[in-house]
Each structure stands twice: as structure tokens, then as C-alpha cells.
BAFI-3210 file (N, C-alpha, C; in Angstrom, 3 decimals, decimal comma, padded with zeros to 6 digits):
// residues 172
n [1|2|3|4|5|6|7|8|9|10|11|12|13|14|15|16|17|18|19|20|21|22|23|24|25|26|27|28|29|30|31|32|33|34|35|36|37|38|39|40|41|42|43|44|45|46|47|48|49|50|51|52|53|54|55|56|57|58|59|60|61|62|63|64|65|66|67|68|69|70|71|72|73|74|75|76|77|78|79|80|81|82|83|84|85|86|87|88|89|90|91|92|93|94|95|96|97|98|99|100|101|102|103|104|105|106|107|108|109|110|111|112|113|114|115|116|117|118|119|120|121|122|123|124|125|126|127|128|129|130|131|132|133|134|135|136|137|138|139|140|141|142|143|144|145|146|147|148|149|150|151|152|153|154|155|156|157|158|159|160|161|162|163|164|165|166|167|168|169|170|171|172]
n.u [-001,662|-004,267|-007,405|-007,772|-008,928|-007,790|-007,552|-006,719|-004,181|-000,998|002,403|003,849|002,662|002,293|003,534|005,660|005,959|008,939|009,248|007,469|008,729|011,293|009,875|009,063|011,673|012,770|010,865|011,524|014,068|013,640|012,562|014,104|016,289|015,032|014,469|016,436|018,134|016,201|016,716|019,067|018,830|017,370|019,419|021,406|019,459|019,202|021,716|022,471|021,002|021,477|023,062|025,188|028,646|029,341|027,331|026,829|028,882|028,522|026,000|027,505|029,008|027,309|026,099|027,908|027,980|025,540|026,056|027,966|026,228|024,416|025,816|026,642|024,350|023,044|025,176|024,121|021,752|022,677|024,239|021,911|020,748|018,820|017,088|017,205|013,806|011,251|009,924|007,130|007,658|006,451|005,795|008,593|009,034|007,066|007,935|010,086|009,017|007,244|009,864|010,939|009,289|008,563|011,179|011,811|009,652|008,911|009,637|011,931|014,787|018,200|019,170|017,288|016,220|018,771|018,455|015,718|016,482|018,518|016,705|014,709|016,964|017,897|015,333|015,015|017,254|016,653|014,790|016,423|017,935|016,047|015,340|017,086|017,766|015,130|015,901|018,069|017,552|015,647|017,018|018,592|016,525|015,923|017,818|019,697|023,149|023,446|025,265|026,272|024,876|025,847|027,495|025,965|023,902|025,488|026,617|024,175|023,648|026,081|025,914|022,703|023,487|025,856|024,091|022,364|024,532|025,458|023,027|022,136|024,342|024,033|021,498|022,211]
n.v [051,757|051,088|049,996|047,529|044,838|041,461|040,543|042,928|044,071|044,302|043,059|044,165|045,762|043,711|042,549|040,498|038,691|038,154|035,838|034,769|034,369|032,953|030,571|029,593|030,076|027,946|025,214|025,025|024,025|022,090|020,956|020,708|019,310|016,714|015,676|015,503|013,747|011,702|011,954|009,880|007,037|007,066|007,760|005,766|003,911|004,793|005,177|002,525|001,988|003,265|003,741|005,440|005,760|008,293|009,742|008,108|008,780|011,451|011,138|009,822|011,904|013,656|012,392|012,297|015,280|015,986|014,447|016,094|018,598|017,877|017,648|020,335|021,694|020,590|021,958|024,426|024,428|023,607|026,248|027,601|027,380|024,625|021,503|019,055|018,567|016,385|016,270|015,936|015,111|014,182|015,221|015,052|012,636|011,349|012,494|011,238|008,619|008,897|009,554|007,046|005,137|006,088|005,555|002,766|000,981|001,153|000,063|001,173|001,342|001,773|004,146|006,058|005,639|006,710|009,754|010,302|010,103|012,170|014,199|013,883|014,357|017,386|018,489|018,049|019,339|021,548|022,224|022,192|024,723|026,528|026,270|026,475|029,093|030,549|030,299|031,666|033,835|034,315|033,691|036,363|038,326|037,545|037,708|036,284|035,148|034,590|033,412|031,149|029,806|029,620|028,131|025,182|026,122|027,224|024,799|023,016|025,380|024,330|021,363|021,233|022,579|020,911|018,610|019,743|019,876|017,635|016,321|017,744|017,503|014,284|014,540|016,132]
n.w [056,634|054,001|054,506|052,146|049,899|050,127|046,911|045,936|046,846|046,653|046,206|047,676|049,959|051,705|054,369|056,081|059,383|061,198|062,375|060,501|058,011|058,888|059,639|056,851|055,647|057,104|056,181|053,347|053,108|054,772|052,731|050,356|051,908|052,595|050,161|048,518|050,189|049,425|046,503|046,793|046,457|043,766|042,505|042,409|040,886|038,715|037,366|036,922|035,160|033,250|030,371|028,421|029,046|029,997|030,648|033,116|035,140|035,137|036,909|038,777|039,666|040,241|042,750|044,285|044,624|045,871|048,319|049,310|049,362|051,093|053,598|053,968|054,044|057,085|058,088|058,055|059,267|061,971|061,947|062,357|064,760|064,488|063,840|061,165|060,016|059,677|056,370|053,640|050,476|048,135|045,701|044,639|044,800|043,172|041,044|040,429|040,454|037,991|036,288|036,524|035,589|033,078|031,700|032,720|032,417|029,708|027,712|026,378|024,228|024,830|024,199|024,202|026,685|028,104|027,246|028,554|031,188|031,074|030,144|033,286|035,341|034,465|035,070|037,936|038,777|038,035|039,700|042,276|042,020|041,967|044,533|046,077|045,465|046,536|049,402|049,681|049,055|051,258|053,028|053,465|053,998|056,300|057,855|058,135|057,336|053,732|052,213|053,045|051,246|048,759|048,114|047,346|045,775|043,742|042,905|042,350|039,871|038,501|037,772|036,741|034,286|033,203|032,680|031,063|028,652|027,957|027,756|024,990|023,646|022,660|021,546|019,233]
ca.u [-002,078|-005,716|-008,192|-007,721|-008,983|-006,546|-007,276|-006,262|-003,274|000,045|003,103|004,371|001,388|002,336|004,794|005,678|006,837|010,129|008,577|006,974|009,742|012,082|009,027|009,017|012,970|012,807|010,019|012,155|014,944|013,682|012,459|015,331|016,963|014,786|014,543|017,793|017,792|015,454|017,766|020,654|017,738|017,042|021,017|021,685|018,502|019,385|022,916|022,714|020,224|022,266|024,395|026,423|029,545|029,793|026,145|027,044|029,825|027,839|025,690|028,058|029,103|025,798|025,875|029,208|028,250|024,475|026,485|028,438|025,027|023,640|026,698|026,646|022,847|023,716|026,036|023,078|021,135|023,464|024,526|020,739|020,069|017,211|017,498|016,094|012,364|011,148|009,029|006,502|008,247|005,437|006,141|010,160|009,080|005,860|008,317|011,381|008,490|007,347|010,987|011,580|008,489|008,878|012,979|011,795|009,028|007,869|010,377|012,709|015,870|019,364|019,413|016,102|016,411|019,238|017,912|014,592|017,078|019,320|015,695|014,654|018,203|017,573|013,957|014,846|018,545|015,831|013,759|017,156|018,174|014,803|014,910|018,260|018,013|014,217|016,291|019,243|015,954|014,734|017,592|018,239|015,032|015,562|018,988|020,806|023,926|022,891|026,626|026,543|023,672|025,948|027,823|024,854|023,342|026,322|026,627|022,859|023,332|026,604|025,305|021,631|024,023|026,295|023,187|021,728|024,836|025,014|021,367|022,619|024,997|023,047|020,587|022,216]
ca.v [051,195|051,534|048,934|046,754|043,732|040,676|041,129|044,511|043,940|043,984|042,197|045,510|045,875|042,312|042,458|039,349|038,689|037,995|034,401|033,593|034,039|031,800|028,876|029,483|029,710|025,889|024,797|025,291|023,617|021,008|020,483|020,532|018,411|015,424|015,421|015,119|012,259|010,372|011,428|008,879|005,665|007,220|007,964|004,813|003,058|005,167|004,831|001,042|001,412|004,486|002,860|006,436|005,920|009,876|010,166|007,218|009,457|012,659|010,631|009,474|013,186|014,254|012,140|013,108|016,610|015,598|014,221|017,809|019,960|017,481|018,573|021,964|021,894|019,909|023,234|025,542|023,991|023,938|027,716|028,636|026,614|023,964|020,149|018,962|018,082|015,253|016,751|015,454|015,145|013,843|015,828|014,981|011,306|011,417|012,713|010,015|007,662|008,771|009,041|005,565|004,210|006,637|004,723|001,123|-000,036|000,976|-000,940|002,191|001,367|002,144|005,764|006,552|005,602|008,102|010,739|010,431|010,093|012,884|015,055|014,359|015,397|019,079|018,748|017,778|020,042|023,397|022,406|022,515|025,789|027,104|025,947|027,312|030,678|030,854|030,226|032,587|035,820|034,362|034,079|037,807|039,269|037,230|038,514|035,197|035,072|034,212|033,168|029,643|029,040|030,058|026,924|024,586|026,990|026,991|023,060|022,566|025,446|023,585|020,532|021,445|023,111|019,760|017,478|020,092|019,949|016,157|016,200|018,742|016,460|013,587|014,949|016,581]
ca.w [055,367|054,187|053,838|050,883|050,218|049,632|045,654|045,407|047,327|045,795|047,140|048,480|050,351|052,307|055,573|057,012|060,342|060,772|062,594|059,497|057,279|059,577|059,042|055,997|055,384|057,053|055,303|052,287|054,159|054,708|051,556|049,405|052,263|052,496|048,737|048,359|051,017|048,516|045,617|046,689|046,032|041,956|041,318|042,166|040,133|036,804|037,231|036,465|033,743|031,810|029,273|028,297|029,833|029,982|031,602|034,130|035,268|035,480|037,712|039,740|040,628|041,100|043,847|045,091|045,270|046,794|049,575|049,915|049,319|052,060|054,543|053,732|054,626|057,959|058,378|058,011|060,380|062,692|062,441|062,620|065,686|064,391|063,208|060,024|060,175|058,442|055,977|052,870|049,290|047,728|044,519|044,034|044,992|042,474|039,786|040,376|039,971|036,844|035,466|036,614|034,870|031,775|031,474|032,848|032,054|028,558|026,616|025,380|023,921|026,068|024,016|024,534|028,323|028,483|026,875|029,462|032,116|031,125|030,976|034,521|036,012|034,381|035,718|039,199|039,281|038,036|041,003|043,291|041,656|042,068|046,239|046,953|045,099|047,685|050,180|049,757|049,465|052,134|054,174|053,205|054,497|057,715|058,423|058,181|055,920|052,753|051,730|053,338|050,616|047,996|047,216|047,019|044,655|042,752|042,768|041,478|038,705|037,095|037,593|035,688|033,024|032,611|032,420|030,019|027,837|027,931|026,458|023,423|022,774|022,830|020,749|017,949]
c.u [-003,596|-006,142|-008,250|-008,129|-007,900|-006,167|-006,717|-004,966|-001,691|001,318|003,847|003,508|001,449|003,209|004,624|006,819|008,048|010,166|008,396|007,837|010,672|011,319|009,293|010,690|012,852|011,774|010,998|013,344|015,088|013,281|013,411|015,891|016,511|014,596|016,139|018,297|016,711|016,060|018,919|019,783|018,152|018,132|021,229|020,926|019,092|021,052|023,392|021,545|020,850|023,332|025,612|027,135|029,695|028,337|025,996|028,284|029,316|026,555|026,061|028,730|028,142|025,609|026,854|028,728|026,678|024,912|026,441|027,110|024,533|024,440|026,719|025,119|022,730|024,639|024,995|022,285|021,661|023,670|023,362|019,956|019,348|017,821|016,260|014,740|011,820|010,104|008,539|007,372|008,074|005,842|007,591|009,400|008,259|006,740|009,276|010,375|008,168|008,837|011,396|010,630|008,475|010,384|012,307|010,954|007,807|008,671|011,315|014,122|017,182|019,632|018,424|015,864|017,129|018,862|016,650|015,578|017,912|018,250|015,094|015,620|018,009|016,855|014,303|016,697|017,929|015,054|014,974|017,590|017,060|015,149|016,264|018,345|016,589|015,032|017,149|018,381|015,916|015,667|018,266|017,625|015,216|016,803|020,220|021,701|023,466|024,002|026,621|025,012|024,292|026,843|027,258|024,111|024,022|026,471|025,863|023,008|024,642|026,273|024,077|022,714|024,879|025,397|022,545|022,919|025,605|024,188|021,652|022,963|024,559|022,382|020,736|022,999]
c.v [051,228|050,260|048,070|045,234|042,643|040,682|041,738|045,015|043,853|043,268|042,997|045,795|044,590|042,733|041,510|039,543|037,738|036,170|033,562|033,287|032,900|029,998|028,600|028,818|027,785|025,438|024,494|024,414|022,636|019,791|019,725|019,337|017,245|014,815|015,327|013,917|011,017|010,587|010,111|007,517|005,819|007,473|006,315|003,456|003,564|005,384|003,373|000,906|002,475|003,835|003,935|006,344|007,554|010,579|008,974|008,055|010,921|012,607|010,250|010,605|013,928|014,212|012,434|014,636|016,869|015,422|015,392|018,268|019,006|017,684|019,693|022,216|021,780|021,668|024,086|025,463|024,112|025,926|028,848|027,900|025,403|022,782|020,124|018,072|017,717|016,022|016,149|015,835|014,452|014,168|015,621|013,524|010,887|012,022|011,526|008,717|007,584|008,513|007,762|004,832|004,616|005,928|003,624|000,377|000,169|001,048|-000,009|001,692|001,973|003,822|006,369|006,623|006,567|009,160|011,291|010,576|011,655|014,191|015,268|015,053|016,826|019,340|019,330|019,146|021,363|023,332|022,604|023,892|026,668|027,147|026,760|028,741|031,179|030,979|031,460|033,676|035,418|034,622|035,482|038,261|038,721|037,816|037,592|035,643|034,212|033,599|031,668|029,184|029,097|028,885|025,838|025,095|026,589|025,820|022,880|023,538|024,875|022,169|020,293|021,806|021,945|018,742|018,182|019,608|018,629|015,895|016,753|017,731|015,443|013,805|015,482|015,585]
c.w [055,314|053,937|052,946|051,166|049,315|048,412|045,195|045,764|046,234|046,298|048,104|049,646|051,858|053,202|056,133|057,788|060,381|061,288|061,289|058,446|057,494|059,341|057,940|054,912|055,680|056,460|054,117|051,907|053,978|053,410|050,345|050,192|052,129|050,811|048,748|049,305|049,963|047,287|045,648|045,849|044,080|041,995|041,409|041,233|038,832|036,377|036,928|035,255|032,777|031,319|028,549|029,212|030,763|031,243|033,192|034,861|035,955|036,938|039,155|040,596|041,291|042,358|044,907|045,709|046,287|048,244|050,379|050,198|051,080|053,852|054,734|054,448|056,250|059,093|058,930|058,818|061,638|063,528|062,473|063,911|065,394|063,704|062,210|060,326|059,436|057,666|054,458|051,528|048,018|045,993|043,803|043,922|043,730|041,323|039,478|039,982|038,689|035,889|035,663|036,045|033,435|031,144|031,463|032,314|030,642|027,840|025,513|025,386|024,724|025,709|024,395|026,050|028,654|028,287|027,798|030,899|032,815|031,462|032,276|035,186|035,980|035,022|037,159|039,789|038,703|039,184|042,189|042,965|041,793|043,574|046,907|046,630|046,100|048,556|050,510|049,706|050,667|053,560|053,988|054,051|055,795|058,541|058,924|056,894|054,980|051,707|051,576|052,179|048,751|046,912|046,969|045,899|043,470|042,111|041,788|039,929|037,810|037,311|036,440|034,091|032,336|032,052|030,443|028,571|027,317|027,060|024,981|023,246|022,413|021,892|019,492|017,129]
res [x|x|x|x|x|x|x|x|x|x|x|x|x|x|x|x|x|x|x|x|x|x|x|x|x|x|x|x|x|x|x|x|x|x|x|x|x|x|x|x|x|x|x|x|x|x|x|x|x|x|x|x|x|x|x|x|x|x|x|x|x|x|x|x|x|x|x|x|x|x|x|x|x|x|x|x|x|x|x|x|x|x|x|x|x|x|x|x|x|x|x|x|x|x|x|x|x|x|x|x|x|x|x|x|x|x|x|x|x|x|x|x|x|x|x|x|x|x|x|x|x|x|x|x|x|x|x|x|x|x|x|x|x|x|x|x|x|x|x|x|x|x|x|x|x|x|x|x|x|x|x|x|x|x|x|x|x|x|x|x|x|x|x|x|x|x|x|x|x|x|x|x]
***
């Protein structure tokens, strides 16, 4: 390869070792996992302030299938050697706060609460659909099966798609 400087570079241009991918894969990992470890806290806070029977419900599977995704993960770890490593979640935690102060404490009505409620879920179930579809490239390129990532995936995108069509309804 010739000279280039990092600018001029393209992503083709990039080879990472098969090391850094594996960090990176857990990095990723662990991300999704300990976030989802501080999901159980916010289902159970906005599950006693959501007054839609229908979105108290949708809630309550969320967390059902959180459990699963958090077994299934558990799995993955497992069948790649490595335990989960506590890692910073600064950004899920720093959003659950805003949605819990955007709902609690500026005096919105029980529809208006859902409706803010029903928007973080999408938020926070495009950021798990975002982490597991990284994951599944990543475990690709590293030469792990990329299968065992396939029903977590699946989980988070009908999940995002029920919350979304919750909100429609809701809204129109």
C-alpha cells in the first residue's frame, strides 16, 4: 500500500487485526449488555407511571424478552470464551434520565407521559438494533458465527416496530 495520509484514506484502505476486531466485538458486547442490565430499573419506573393498558403490556414484554436477549448474550460469552466486563453506559443512563425527567417531573398529563414514554422505547430499541446488527458484521469479519446474534436482533427490531406502532396509534 502506498503512503497516504489518514485523510486520504478510505475505509478500504484500513485492515484491522483480527485482535482488534475481537476488542472491539466485546466492547460492543458489553455495551448492549450492561445497558440492558440498567434497562430492568426504567421498565419498571415507566411501567407504573404508563396509564395505556396496551403500552403497560408492551412494557411488560420488553422486559420479558430483555431477560431472554440478556441469556442469549450470557450464551455468547460463553461460546466465545470471555465474561462480561463491566463497562461505562453513561449515554443509555444519561438518556433514561432525561426520559424520566421529560415524563416525571414537568407536570404532563397521563397521555402526554405515554406518548414521551412510548418515544424513548423506539429511541433506546434503534440504539439496540443499531448494537446487535455491529455486532453480527463484526462477528462476521472475526469468524465467529454470526447466527447466535440473530435472535436478539430480531427481538429488538419487533419490539422497536411494536413500540413504533403503539405511538401511530396513539397519535392519530
Amino acid at each position: 500500500m502506498t503512503d497516504t495520509t489518514d485523510a486520504a484514506r478510505s475505509p478500504k484502505d484500513v485492515k484491522l487485526e483480527n485482535n482488534h476486531l475481537k476488542k472491539m466485538f466485546l466492547e460492543h458486547l458489553n455495551s448492549v449488555y450492561f445497558g440492558k442490565q440498567h434497562l430492568f430499573d426504567f421498565f419498571n419506573e415507566i411501567e407504573t407511571i404508563a396509564s395505556l393498558k396496551q403500552l403497560k403490556l408492551a412494557i411488560d414484554e420488553l422486559r420479558t424478552d430483555t431477560k431472554s436477549q440478556v441469556l442469549q448474550m450470557d450464551q455468547i460469552y460463553t461460546s466465545i470464551q470471555s465474561v462480561p466486563a463491566k463497562i461505562s453506559v453513561l449515554g443509555m443512563k444519561a438518556m433514561m434520565l432525561e426520559a424520566y425527567l421529560s415524563v416525571i417531573k414537568t407536570g404532563k398529563t397521563p397521555i402526554e407521559r405515554d406518548v414521551f414514554i412510548l418515544f424513548y422505547l423506539q429511541i433506546i430499541e434503534g440504539i439496540e438494533v443499531t448494537y446487535f446488527n455491529v455486532l453480527k458484521n463484526l462477528a462476521k469479519s472475526i469468524g465467529y458465527s454470526n447466527t447466535f446474534l440473530d435472535q436478539p436482533f430480531d427481538t429488538a427490531v419487533e419490539n422497536k416496530v411494536l413500540f413504533e406502532a403503539i405511538y401511530k396509534e396513539y397519535i392519530s
